[in-house]
N, C-alpha and C positions, 0 to 999 in steps of 0.2 A: 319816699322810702316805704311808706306805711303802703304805697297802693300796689308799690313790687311786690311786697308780701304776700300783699293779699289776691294777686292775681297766681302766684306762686304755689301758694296753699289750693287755690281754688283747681289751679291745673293738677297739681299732685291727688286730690280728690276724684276730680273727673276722669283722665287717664284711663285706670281702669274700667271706666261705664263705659267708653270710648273705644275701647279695643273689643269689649264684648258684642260690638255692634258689625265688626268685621270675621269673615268666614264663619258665618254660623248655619247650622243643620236644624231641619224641626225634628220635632216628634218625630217624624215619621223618615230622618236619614237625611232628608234632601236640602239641598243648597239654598238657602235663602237670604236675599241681600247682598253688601257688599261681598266680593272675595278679591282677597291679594295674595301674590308667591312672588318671596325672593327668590333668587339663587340661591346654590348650597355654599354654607361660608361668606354669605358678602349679604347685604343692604341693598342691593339693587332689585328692583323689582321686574322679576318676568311676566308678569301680567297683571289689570289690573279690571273688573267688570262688577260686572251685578247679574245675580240669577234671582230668577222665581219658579219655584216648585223644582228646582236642578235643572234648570233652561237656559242658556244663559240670555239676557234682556238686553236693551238699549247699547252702549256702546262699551270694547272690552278692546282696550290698548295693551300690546304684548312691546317687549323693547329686549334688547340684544344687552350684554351682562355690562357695556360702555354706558348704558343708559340713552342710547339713542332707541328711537321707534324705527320696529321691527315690524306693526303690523296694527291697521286700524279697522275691525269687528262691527258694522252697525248691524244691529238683530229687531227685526222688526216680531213683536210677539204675536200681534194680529194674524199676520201670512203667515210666519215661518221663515222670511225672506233674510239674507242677511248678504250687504256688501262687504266687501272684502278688498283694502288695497292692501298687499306687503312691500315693502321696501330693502332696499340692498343697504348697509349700513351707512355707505356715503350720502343716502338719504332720494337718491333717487330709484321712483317705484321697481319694484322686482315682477310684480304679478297683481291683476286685480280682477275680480270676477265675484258672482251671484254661488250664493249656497241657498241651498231652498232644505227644510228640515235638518241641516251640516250634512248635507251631501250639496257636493259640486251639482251646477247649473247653469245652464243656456253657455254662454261663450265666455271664456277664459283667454286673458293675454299674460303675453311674460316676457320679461326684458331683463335684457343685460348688463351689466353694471355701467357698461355708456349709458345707458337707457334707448337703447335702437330694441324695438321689436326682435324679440327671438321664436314665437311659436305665439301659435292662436290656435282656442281649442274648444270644442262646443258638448257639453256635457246634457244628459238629464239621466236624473234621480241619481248622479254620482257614479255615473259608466261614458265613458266615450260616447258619441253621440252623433254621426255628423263629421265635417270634417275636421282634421288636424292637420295644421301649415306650419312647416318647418321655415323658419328666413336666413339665408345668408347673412352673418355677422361679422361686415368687413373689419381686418387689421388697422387700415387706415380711419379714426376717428373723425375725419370729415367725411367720409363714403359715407353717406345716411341713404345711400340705396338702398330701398325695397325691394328687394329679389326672392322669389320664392326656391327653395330650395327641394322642397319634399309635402307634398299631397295627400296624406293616406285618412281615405273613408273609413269610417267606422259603424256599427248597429250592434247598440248598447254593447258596446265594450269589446265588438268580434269585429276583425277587419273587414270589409265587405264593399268591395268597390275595384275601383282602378289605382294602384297604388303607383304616381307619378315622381320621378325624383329629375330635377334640371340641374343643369350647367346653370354656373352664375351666370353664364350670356345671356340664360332665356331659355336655351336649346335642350328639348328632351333628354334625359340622361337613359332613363329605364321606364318602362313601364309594365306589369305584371298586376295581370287580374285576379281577385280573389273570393270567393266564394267562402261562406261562411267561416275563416278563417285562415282555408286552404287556396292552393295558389289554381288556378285551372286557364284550361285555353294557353293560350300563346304568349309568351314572355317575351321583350325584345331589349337588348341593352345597345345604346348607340354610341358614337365616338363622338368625340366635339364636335364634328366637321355634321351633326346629327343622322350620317348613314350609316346603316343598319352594322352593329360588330359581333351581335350574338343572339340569334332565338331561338326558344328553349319552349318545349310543350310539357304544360303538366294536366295529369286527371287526378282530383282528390287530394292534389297537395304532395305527388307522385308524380316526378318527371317521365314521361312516356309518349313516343316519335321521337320524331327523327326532330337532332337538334343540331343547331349549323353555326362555323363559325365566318366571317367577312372582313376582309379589308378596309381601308379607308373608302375604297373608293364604290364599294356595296357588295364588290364580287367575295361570291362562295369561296372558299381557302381550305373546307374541310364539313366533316359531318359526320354525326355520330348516332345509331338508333339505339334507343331505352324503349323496355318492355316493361311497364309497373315499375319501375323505379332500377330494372337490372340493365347492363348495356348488354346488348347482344351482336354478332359481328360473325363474318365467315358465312357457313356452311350453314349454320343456326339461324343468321340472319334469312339468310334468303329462304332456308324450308318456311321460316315464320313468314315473311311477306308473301311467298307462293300461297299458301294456304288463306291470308287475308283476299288476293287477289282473285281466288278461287270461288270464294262465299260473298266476294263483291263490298271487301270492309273498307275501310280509309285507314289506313295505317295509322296515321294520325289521331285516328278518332278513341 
């Protein structure tokens, strides 16, 4: 009885020293030591780490208001580095990837609440980087095929590349080139069957030539010229090509 007491008093004492040691600011504003956040209204805690100097350090668990983990934070203070896995509430991963300074870094993955890969994506200094893979996320929960869906290159952060989108088969869907963010050169959408159903020319990010559409079976069915992004046709069309034809241009071009 007597040691209940006195362990009783001893906690009601300390308590206070106790809580003064969590979320505290120096002199000078900044975070230092433990920090914790509930939720608004509730006991549950949304996260849970340590900073030094308003950094935050070593490891910082965030958890969803059920009190499952939502997200586990290692901060390396030496580099800058910090790993990152997040989690879907059923407890299997959502997303895991490199933050360098908390900006995103090097290659990111992310998955769906089966936990099948949904996208892979390779950052630096916190901009696109490289490419980003879209994956098919079959209906049927035993399909754990890997099927790539969608391709698009990036430099830092502007699209720039060959943007490829497939059929689940395998089979090219589209592909359209881009240039600093703009679309250029030749587009082509295909049909399942992967012969050719629509190409389409742009300069600048501006549809311009002659753009055509195909059949199943690759034949021409129609065609349309774009001058800067206007269609032109008739009377208009042909003085413009006569005049290309004249100075020796590529309509196209």
């Amino acid at each position: 009885m007597i040691t209940r007491i006195i362990f009783s008093a001893l906690f009601l004492v300390s308590s206070p020293l106790w809580a003064q040691t969590v979320n505290q600011k120096d002199t000078q504003g900044r975070k230092q030591g433990a920090w914790q956040k509930t939720y608004p209204k509730s006991r549950a805690f949304e996260y849970k780490g340590q900073f030094k100097d308003d950094k935050p350090v070593g490891t910082f668990t965030y958890y969803y208001p059920s009190t499952k983990v939502k997200a586990v934070v290692k901060h390396d203070e030496k580099t800058g580095r910090s790993t990152s896995v997040m989690y879907h509430e059923n407890g299997l991963v959502m997303a895991k990837g490199i933050f360098r300074n908390q900006e995103k870094d090097s290659v990111w993955e992310y998955y769906g609440p089966s936990g099948r890969l949904s996208t892979k994506e390779t950052y630096l200094k916190g901009k696109l980087n490289g490419n980003q893979t879209i994956y098919y996320v079959f209906e049927d929960p035993s399909d754990k095929r890997v099927v790539v869906a969608k391709i698009t290159p990036y430099k830092m952060g502007v699209v720039h590349g060959d943007v490829i989108e497939y059929f689940d088969t395998g089979v090219i869907k589209s592909k359209v080139t881009y240039v600093n963010g703009k679309k250029e050169g030749v587009a082509v959408i295909n049909h399942p069957n992967g012969k050719v159903m629509i190409t389409e020319r742009y300069k600048g990010g501006i549809q311009h030539g002659w753009q055509s559409a195909h059949d199943q079976s690759g034949k021409e069915t129609g065609k349309q010229y774009y001058r800067y992004g206007k269609r032109i046709e008739g009377k208009e069309l042909e003085k413009y090509l006569k005049q290309l034809k004249d100075k020796g241009i590529n309509p196209n071009g």
